[in-house]
VEXGU-542967 format. One line per field, with one value per residue (C-alpha): residue number from 1; y, z, x. Coordinates in pm, 1 decimal, padded with zeros to 6 digits. Each point is the difference from the previous one (the first is absolute). Example, Ala and Ser with C-alpha at 12.3 -4.5 7.8 and 13.67 -1.06 7.14 Angstrom:
// VEXGU-542967
num = c(1 2)
c2 = c(-00450.0 00344.0)
c3 = c(00780.0 -00066.0)
c1 = c(01230.0 00137.0)
This chain:
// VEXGU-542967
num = c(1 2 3 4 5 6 7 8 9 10 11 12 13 14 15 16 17 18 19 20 21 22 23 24 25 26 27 28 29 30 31 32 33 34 35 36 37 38 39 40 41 42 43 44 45 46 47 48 49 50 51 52 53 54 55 56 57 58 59 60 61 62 63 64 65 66 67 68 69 70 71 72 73 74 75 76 77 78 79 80 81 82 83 84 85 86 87 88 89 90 91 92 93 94 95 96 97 98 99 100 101 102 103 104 105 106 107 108 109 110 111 112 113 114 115 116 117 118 119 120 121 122 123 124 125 126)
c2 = c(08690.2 00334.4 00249.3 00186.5 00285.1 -00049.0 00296.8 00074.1 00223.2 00146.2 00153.3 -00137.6 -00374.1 -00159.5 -00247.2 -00164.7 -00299.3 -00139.9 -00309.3 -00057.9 -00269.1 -00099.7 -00268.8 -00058.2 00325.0 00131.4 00422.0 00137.5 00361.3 00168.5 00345.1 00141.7 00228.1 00258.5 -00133.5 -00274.9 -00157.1 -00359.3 -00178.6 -00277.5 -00253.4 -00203.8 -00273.0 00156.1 00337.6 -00049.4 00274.3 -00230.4 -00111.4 00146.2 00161.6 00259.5 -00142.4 -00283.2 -00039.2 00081.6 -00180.7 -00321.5 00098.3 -00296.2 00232.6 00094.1 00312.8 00285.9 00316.2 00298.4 00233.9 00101.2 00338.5 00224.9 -00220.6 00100.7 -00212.5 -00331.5 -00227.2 -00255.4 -00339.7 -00190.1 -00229.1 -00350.0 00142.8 -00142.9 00296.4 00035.0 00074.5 00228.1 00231.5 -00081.5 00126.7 00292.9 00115.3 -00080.1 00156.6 00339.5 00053.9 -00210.4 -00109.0 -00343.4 -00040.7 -00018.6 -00300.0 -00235.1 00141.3 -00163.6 -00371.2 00051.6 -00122.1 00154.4 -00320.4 00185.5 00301.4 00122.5 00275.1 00063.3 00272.7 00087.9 00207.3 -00088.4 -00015.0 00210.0 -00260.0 00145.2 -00188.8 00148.1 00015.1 -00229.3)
c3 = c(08044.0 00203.3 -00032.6 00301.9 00045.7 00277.0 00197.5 00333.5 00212.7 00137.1 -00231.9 00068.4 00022.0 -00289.7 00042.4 -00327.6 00073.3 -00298.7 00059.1 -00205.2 -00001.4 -00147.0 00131.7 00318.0 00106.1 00051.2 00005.6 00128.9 -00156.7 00154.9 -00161.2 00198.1 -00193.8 00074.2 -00149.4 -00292.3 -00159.4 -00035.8 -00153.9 00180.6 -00166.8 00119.3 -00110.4 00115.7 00090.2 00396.4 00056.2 00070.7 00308.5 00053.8 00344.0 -00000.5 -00023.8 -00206.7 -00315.1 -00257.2 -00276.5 00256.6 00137.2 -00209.9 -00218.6 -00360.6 00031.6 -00215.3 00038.9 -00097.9 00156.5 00250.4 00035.9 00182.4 00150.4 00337.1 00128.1 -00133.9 00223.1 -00099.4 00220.4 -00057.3 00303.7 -00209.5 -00185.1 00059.9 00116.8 -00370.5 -00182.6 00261.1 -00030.4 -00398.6 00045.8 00189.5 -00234.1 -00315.5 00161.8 00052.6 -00372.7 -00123.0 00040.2 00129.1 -00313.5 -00160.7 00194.7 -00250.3 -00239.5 00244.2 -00033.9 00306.9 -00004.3 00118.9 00203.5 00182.2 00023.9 00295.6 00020.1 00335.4 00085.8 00405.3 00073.7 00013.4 -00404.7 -00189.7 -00241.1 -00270.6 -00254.6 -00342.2 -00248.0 -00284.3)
c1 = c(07620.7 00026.9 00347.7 00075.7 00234.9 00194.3 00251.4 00167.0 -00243.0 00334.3 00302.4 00381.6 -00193.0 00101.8 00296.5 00113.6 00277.1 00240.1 00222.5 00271.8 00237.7 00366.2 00267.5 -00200.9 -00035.5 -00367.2 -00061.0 -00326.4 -00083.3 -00268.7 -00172.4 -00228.6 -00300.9 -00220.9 -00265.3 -00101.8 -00273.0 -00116.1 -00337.3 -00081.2 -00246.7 -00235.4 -00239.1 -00300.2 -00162.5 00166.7 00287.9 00293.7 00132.6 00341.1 00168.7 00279.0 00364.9 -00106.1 00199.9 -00249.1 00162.7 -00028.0 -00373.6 -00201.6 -00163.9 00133.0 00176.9 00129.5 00215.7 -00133.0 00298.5 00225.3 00136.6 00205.3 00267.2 00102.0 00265.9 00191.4 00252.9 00171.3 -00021.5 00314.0 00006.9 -00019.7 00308.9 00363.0 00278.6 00123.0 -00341.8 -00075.7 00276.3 -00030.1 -00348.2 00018.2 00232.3 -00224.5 -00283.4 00172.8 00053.1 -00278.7 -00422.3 -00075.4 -00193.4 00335.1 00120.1 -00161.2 00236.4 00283.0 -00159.7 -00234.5 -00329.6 -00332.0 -00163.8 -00329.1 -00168.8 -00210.6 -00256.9 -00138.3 -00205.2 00055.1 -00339.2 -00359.5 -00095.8 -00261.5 -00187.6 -00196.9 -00208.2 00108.2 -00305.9 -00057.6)
């Protein structure tokens, strides 16, 4: 088994997605990151096979974060949300983190990582 370090060759290229869900309603926020870290592991001594704007955590290879840092911009995708939890959220949101929403009975169902620049894959040393 080979561990590879795997990073955006650009920064601003990291796009991290969380879905949440409550009553129906489906929210989509999306943190974009200057940079970030992932190992990627593979089964042999082959670098593994992945393109940019896969979602790494989806990419058929065990994966693990390492970091992200240095968030640049977060919006807030409400479109699978009836009228009242939208305005309900935008208020929330003013005075609040999404990471509090689970506090308020939603429910994280996904998480995407997706790296949207060619990718710099390092073996990292036994």
């Amino acid at each position: 088994m080979a561990t590879w370090s795997v990073k955006p060759e650009w920064k601003k290229s990291v796009i991290e997605r969380n879905y949440l869900t409550k009553d129906g309603n489906r929210v989509c926020i999306e943190t974009g990151w200057r940079g970030g870290e992932f190992l990627v592991f593979t089964e042999d001594d082959n670098p593994p096979d992945i393109e940019e704007g896969v979602d790494i955590y989806n990419c058929d290879y065990e994966t693990e974060l390492v970091e992200t840092f240095d968030g640049c911009w977060e919006t807030v995708d409400d479109d699978e949300c009836d009228e009242d939890t939208r305005a309900w959220l935008e208020e929330f949101l003013e005075e609040n983190s999404w990471l509090d929403l689970e506090e308020q009975g939603w429910s994280q169902d996904e998480c995407e990582m997706i790296i949207e620049c060619p990718l710099l894959i390092e073996r990292v040393p036994d």
